[in-house]
N, C-alpha and C positions, 0 to 999 in steps of 0.2 A: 626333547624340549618342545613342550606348545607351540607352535605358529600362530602369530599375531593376526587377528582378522585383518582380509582384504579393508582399504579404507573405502569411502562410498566414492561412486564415480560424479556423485550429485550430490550436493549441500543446501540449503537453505540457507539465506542472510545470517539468520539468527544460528545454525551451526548447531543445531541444538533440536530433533535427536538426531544420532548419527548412525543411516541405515544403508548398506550394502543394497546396491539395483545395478541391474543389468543396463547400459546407456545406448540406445541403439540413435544416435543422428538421420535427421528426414531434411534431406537438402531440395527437395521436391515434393507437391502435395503428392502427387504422382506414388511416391516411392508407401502410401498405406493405403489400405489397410497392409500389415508386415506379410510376404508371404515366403514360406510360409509362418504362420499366428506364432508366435511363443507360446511357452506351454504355463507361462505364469500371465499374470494379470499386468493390464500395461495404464500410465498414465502422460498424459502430454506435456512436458515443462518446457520452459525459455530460459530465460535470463538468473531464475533463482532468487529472484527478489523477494518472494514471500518470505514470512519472518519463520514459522513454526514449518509443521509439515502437511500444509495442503498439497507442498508441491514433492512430496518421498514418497515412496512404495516399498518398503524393505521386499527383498530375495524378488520385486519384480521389476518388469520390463517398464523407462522411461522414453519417454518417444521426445529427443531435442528438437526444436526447432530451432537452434542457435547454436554455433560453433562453440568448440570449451573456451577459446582465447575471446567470446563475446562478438565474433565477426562470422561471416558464413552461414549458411543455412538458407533454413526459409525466410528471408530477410526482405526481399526484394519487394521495391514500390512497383506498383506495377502502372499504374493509368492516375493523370490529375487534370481535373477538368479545372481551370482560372475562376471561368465563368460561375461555376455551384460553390469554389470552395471543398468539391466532393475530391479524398486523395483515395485509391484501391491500393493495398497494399497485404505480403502475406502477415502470416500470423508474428512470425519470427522476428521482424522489425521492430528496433527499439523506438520509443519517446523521444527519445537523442536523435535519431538518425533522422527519425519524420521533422522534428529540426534545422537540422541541419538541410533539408530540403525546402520545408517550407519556410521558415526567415526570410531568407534571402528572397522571396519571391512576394511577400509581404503577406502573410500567413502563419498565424499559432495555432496550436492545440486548443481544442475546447476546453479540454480538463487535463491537470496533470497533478500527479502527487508530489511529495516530496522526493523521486527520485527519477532522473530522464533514462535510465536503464531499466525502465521495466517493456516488457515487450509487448505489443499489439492483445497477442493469445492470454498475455497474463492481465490484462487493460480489463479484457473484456470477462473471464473469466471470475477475477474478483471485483467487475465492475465497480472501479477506483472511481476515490473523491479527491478533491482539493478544495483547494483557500477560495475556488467561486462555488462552492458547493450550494450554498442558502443564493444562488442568482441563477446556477448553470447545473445541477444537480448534477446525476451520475455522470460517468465516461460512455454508460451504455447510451443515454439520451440522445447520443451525437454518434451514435454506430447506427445507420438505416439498413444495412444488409451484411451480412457475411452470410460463408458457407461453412457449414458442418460436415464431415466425413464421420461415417459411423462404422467400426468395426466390420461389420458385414458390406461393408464398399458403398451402402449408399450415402449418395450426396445431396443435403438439404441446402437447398436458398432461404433463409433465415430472414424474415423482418417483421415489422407490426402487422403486415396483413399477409404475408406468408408464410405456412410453417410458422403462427406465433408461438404457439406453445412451446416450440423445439428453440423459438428467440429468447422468451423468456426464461427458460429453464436454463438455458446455458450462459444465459449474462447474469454474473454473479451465480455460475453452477459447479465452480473450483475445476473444469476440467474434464467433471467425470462424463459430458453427456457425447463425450467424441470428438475431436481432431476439428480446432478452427482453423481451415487450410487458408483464408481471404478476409477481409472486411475491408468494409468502406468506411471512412472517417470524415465529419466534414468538419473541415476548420473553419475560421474565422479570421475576419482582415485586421491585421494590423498597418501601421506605418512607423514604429521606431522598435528600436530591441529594447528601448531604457523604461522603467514602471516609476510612476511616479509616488512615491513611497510614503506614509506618516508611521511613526512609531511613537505610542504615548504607556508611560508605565503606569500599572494600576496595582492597588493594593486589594486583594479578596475577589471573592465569585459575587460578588455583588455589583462591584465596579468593572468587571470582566463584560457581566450582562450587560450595564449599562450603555459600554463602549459598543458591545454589538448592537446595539438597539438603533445608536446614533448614527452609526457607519451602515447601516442595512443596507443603503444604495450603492455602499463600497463595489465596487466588483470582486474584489479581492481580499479576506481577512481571516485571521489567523492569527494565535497567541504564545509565546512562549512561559510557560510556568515553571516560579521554582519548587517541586516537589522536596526538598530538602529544609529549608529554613523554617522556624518556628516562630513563638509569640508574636509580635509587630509584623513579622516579616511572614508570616503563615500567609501561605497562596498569593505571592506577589508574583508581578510578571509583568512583560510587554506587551501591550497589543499593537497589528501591526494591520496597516491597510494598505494596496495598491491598485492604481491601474493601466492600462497602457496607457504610455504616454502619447498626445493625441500630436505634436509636433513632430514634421516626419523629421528624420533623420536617417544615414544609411545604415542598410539592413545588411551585415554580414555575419557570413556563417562563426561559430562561436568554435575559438582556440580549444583544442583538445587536453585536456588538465594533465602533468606527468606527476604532481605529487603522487609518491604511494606511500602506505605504512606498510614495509618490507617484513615483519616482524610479530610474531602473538606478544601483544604484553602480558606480564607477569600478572597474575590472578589480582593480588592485592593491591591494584594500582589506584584501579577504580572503585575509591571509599567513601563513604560520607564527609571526610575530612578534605578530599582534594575535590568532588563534586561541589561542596559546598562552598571553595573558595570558588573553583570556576563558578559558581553559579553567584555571587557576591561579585566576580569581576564583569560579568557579563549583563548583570544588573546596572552595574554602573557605569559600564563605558558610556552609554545616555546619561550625558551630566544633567536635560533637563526633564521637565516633566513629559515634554512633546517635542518631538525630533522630525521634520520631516526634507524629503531632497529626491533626488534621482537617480536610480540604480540599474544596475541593467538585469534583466532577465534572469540567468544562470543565478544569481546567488540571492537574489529575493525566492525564486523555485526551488531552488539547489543546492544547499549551503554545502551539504554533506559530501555532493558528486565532487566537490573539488580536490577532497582527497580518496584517492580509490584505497579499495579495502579499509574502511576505516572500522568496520565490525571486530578486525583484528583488537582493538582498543579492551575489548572484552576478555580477551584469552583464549585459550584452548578450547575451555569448556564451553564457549559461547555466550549469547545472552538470551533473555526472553523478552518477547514483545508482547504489552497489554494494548488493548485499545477497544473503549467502553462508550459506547451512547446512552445516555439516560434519557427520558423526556420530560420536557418542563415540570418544574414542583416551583414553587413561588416563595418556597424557601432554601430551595436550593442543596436540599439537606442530603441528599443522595451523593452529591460531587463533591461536598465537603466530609463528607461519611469516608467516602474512596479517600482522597486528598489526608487526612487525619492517619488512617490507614496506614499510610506509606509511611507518611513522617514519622509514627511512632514503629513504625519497621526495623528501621536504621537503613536498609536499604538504600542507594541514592541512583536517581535517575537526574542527567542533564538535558536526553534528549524527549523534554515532557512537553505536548502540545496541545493545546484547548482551542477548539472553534466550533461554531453553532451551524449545526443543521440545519438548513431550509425544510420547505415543506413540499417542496417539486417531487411527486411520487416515483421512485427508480425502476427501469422497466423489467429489473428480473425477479422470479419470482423469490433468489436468497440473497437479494443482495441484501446488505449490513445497514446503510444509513437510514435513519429516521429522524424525523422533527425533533429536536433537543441541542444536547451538550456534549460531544463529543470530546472524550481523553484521551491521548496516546503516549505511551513512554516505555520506557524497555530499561531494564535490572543485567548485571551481569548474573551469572546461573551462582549461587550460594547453595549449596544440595538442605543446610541445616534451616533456612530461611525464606529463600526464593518460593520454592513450590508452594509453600502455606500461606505465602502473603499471595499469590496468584490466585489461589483456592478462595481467600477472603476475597479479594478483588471481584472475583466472578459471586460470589455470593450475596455481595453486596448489591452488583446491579444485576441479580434476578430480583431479587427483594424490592427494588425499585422499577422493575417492568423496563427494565433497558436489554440491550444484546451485544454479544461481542462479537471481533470483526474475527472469521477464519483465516483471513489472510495473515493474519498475523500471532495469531493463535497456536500452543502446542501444551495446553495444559486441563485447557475446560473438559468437564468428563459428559458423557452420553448425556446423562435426565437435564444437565444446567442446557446442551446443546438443541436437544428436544424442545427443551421448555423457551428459549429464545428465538427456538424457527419453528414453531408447531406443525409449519405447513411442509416437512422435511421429507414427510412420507409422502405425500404428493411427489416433490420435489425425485424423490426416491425411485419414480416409472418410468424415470427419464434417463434412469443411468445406465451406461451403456455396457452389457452384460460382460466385455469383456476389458473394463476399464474399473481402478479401484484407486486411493491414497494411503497412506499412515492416517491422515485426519480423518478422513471418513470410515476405518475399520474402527478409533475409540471412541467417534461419538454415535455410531448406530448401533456399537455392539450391544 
């Protein structure tokens, strides 16, 4: 009788593909380069937040910088000066943790995405955006130094005037240019945990833009859309603005969440029939047109982190994550193109998010953001559906001179990846001979 392949020692968010790697844990920079080297090709992961496979290596060697249970490893903050705001800290440290340090001392992140579990290495890596992205541009902007380990043992001090090339190439370089053993981070003062919130619902990408145009000063904005509903109800949504609340109030560290979902749901759970009521309920709990109050931090950021494993929601099979920047067209006809797209899919996505790019140029030389319109949303895997509506999604916005994000990426092929980062063979001198992913073996092949 056949024997069941081993399962992987490593996943991605998204669960989706599922490749067998060898997991070697680095509890110290100290402990790489490996000695001695494996005889297969190795990549550095954290936390596993990426959606597709920037962060797998089938049949090779992954280098953790994070415990399996999320704690351990290279984690450790190392030095924070009050006075700069400047925190040192290793690669392995999550978004949460750098939190939970700095709150309480009246300090947040520069940048944070939609999840406080992603780690330092993977920050800088996929040189992450958020909801100040059009005020406060990338995560890289706000990293002045790390250090680089490279395969053959040498170690770069990394900044704008040191080693740039080796800065740039590896913010927003997915991993491959070598082992980010440190980085500096400089935050910013806060004095309350609470964001002073407005949420106002619009109907269409017309009134989407407009509300960003008005709010530009916002610090904080970000939209949720319903990619499900049609006629009247086609491309409705909230927009939402915040910013720190400027009244001090006490700073404590944020209760640790014990919700879990224990369980894979059942493939057919998540349909256009039950997306669409959620998406009808959650339209409406705002009885008015404009909502505004004050909330605290963790769930204006974090809606998701409040239940762990919520990716389970998906199934076995997993899900896949899109996530599309177009840039301005004045009719807007590329994000409506996408948007139509979906709807006549049947596909449903809940967790679908619109917010506008700034123009703050990001300092690596692949990161994703640019000046425009930013989509994200994620499909559970349909084998008869799913891929073909992703294949049109990516097709659409080369058509429109837009690019999609790797981080979250497991579907766009070689010539769409080519043609969205021209500059990839540049990019390509820098990768570290003996470091490789699943994403970077289908789009260079």
């Amino acid at each position: 009788m056949p024997q069941k392949p081993p399962r992987p020692g490593f996943e991605s968010w998204g669960r989706y593909p599922k490749l067998d790697a060898n997991v070697v844990p680095l509890n110290w920079a100290c402990d790489f380069p490996l000695k001695p080297p494996p005889a297969t090709r190795m990549l550095p992961v954290g936390a596993g937040r990426s959606y597709g496979d920037v962060c797998l290596l089938g049949h090779g060697t992954l280098l953790r910088t994070r415990g399996p249970g999320l704690s351990g490893g290279m984690d450790r903050l190392l030095d924070f000066d009050p006075a700069t705001g400047i925190l040192c800290c290793e690669a392995g440290a999550t978004l949460g943790e750098i939190l939970d340090f700095a709150v309480p001392r009246g300090f947040f992140l520069p940048v944070v995405p939609g999840t406080k579990y992603v780690t330092v290495g993977g920050a800088i890596a996929n040189d992450i955006h958020g909801k100040n992205h059009h005020v406060a541009g990338t995560f890289g902007r706000h990293v002045p130094l790390f250090e680089l380990v490279r395969s053959d043992g040498r170690q770069l001090i990394c900044s704008a005037a040191q080693n740039a090339d080796w800065y740039a190439a590896t913010m927003g370089g997915m991993g491959l240019t070598g082992l980010i053993a440190w980085a500096e981070i400089k935050l910013k003062p806060i004095v309350s945990r609470r964001i002073q919130y407005m949420g106002v619902k619009f109907s269409g990408i017309e009134e989407f833009v407009a509300l960003s145009e008005r709010n530009a000063k916002s610090e904080y904005t970000v939209s949720w859309i319903d990619c499900v509903s049609t006629g009247n109800n086609f491309a409705r949504g909230i927009f939402m603005a915040g910013e720190h609340d400027s009244a001090a109030r006490p700073l404590k560290r944020s209760k640790e969440t014990k919700l879990s979902l224990p369980i894979d749901f059942p493939g057919f759970m998540l349909n256009r029939h039950t997306v669409g009521l959620f998406n009808t309920l959650y339209y409406n709990k705002q009885l008015g047109k404009i909502k505004s109050g004050s909330v605290d931090y963790e769930p204006f950021f974090f809606p998701l982190d409040r239940l762990r494993h919520w990716n389970r929601m998906y199934g076995k099979q997993g899900l896949l994550q899109f996530q599309c920047v177009l840039p301005w067209e004045e009719d807007h006809r590329g994000m409506t193109e996408i948007l139509k797209a979906i709807t006549r899919s049947g596909l449903a996505s809940f967790l679908a998010v619109l917010k506008v790019f700034g123009d703050l140029p990001s300092p690596g030389m692949m990161s994703f953001p640019k000046p425009g319109i930013t989509l994200a949303l994620d499909f559970p895997i349909r084998k008869e559906t799913s891929f073909d509506l992703l294949e049109r999604l990516a097709a659409i916005t080369l058509e429109h001179k837009g690019r999609m994000y790797p981080a979250k990426d497991a579907t766009m092929t070689a010539a769409q990846y080519q043609a969205f980062y021209p500059q990839w063979k540049k990019f390509a001198a820098f990768v570290d001979p003996a470091f490789d992913s699943a994403f970077w073996q289908r789009v260079t092949a």
